[in-house]
VMD Tcl script that builds the backbone (N, CA, C; Angstrom):
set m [mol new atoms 201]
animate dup $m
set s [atomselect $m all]
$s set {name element resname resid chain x y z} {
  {N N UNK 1 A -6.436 -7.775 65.468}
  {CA C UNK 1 A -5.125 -7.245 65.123}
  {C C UNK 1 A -5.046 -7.008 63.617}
  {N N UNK 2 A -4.547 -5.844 62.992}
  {CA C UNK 2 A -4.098 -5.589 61.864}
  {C C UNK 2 A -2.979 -6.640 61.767}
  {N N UNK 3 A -3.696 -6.730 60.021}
  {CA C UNK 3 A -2.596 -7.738 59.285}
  {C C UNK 3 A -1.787 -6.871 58.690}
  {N N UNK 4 A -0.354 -7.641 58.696}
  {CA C UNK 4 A 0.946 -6.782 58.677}
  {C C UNK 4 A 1.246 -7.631 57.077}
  {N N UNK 5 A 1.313 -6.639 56.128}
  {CA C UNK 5 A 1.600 -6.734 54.640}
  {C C UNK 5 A 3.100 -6.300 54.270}
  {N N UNK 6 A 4.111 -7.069 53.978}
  {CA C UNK 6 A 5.197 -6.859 53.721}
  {C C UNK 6 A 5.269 -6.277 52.676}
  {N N UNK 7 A 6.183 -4.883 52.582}
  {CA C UNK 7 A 6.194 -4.257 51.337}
  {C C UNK 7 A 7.611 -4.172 50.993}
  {N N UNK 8 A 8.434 -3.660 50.038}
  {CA C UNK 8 A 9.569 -3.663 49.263}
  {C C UNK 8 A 9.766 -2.923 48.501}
  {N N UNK 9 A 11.148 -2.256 48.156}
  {CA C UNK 9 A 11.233 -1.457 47.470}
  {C C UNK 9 A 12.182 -1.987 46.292}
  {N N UNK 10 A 12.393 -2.890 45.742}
  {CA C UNK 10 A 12.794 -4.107 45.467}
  {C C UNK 10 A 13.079 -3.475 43.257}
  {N N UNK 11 A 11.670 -2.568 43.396}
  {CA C UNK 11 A 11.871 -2.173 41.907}
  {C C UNK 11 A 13.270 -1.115 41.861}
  {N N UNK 12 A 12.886 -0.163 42.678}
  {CA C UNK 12 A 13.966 1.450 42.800}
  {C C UNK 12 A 15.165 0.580 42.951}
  {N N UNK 13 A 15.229 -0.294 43.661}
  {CA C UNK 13 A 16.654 -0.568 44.129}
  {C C UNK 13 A 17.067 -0.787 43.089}
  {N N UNK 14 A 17.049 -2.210 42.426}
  {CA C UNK 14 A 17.010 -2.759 40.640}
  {C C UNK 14 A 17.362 -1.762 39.920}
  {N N UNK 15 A 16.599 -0.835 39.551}
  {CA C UNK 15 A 16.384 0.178 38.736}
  {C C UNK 15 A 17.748 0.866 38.977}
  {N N UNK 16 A 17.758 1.101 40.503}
  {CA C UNK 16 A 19.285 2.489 40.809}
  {C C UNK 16 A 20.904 1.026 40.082}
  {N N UNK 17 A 20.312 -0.336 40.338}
  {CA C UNK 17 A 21.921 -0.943 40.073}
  {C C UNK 17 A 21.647 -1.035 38.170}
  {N N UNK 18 A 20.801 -0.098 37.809}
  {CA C UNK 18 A 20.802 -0.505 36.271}
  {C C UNK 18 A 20.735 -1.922 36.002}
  {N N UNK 19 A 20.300 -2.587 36.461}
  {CA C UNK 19 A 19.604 -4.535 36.470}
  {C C UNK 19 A 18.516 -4.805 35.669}
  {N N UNK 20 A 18.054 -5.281 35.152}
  {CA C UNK 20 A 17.070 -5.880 34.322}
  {C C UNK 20 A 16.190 -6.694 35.427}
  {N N UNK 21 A 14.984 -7.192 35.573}
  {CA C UNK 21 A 14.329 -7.922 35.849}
  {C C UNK 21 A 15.271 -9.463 35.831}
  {N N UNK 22 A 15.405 -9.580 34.128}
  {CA C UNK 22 A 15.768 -10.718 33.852}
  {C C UNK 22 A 17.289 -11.203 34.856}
  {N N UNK 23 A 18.456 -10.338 34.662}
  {CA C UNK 23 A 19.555 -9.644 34.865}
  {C C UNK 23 A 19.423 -10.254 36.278}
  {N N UNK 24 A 18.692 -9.748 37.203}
  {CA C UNK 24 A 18.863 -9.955 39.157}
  {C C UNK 24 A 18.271 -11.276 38.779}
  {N N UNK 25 A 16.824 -11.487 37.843}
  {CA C UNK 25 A 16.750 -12.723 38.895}
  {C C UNK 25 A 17.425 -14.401 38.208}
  {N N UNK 26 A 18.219 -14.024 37.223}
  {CA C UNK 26 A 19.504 -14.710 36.780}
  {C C UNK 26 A 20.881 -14.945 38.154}
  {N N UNK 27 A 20.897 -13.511 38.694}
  {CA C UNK 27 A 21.816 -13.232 40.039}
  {C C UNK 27 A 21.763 -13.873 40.821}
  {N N UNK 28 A 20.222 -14.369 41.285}
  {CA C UNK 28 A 19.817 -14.368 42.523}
  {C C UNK 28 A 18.942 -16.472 42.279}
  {N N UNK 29 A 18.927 -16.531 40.929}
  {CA C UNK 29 A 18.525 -18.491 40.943}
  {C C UNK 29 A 17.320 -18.161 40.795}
  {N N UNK 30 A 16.328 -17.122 40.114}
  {CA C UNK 30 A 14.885 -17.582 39.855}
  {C C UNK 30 A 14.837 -16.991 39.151}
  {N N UNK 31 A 13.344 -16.845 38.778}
  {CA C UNK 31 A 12.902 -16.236 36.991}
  {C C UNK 31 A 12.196 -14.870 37.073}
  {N N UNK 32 A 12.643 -14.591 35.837}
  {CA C UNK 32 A 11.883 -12.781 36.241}
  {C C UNK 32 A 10.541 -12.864 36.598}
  {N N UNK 33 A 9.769 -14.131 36.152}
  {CA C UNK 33 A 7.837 -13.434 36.719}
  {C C UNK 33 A 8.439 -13.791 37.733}
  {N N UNK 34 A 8.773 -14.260 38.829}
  {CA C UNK 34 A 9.321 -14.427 40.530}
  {C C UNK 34 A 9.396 -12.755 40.680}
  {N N UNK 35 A 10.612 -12.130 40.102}
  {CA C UNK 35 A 10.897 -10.628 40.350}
  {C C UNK 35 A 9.385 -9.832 40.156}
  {N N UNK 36 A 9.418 -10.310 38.882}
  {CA C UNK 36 A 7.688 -9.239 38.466}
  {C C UNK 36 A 6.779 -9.369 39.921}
  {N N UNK 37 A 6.351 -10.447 40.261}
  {CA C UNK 37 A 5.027 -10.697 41.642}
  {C C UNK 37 A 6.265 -9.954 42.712}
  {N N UNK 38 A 7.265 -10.406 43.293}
  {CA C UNK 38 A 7.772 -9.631 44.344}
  {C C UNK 38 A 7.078 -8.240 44.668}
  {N N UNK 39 A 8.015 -7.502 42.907}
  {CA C UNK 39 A 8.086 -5.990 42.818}
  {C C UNK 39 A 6.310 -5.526 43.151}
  {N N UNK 40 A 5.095 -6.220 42.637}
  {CA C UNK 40 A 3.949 -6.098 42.973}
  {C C UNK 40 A 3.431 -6.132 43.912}
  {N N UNK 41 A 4.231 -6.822 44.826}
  {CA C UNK 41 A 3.815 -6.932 46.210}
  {C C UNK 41 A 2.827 -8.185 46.344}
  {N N UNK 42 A 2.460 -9.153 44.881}
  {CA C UNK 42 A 1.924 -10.554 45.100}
  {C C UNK 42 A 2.653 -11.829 45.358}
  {N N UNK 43 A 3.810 -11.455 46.147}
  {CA C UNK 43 A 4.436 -13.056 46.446}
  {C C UNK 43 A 5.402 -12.257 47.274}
  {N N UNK 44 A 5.887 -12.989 48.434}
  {CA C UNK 44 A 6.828 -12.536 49.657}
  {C C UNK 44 A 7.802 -13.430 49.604}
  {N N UNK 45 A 8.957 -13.544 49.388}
  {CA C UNK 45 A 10.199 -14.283 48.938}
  {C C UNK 45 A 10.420 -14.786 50.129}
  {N N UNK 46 A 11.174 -15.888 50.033}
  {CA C UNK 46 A 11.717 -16.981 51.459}
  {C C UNK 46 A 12.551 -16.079 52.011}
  {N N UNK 47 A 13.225 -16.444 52.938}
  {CA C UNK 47 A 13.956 -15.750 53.795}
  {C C UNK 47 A 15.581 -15.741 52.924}
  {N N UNK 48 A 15.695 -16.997 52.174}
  {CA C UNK 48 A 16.653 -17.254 51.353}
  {C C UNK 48 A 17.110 -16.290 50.601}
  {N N UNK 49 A 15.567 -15.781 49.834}
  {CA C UNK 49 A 15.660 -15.545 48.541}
  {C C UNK 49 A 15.748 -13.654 48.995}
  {N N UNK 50 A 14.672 -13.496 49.607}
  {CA C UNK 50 A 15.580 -12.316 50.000}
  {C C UNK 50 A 16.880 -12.104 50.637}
  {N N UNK 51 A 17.594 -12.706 51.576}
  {CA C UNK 51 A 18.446 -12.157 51.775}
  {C C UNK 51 A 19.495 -12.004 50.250}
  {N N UNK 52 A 19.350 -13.260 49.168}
  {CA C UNK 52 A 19.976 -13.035 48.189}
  {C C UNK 52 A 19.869 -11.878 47.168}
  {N N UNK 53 A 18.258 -11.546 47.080}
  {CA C UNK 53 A 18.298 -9.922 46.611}
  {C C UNK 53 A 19.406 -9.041 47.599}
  {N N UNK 54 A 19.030 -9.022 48.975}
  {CA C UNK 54 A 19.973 -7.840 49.382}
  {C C UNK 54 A 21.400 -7.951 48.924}
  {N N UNK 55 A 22.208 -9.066 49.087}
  {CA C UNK 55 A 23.053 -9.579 48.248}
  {C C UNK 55 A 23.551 -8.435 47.295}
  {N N UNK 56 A 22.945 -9.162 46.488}
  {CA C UNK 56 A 22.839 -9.076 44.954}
  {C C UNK 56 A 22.571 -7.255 44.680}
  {N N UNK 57 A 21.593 -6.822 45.748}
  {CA C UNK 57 A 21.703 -4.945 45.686}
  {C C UNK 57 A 22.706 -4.531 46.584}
  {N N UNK 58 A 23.141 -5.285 46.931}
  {CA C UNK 58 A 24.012 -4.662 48.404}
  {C C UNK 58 A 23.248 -3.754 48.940}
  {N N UNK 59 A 22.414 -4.144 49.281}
  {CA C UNK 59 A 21.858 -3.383 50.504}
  {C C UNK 59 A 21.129 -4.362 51.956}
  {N N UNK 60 A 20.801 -3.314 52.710}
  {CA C UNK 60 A 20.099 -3.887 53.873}
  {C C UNK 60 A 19.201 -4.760 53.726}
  {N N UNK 61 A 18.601 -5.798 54.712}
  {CA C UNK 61 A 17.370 -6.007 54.586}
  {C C UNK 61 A 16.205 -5.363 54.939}
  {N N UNK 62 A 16.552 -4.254 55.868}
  {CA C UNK 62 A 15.346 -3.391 56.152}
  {C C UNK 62 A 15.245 -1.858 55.311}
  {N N UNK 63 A 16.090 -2.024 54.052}
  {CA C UNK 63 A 15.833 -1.162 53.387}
  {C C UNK 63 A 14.835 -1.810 52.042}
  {N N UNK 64 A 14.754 -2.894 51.919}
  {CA C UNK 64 A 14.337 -3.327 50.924}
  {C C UNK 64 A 13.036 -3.401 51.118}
  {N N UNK 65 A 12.995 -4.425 52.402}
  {CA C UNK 65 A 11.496 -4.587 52.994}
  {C C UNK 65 A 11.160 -3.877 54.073}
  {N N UNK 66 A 9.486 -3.952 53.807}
  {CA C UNK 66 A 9.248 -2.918 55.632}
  {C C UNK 66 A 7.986 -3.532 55.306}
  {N N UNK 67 A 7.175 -2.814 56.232}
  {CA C UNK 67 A 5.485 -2.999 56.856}
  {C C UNK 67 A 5.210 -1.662 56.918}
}
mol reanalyze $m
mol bondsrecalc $m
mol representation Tube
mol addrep $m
C-alpha cells in the first residue's frame, strides 16, 4: 500500500490572513520553527493543533490539509 503523506496549504492561507509566522503561531500556543516544519511538510501537527490553525484561519480542515 502507498504511504499517504499529509500535505497543507498552511503557508497561502497565513499569507492571504496577512499573519506572520511568528503572529499565528503566538495565536495558536507554539513557536514559529513549529509553523516553519508544518509549512515544509516536516512535522504533522496533533489533531489539537491543527484544528487550532483552522481556527485561527477560519477555515476548513480539509482545506488546509489533504493527501
Amino acid at each position: 500500500m502507498e504511504k499517504l503523506i499529509l500535505k497543507n496549504n498552511l503557508k497561502e492561507l497565513r499569507t492571504q490572513k496577512k499573519l506572520s509566522q511568528q503572529e499565528l503561531a503566538t495565536l495558536v500556543g507554539t513557536t514559529r520553527q513549529t509553523i516553519i516544519a508544518i509549512e515544509k511538510g516536516l512535522f504533522n501537527p496533533s489533531a489539537k493543533l491543527a484544528l487550532l490553525l483552522c481556527i485561527a484561519l477560519d477555515t476548513k480542515f480539509e482545506k488546509m490539509f489533504y493527501f
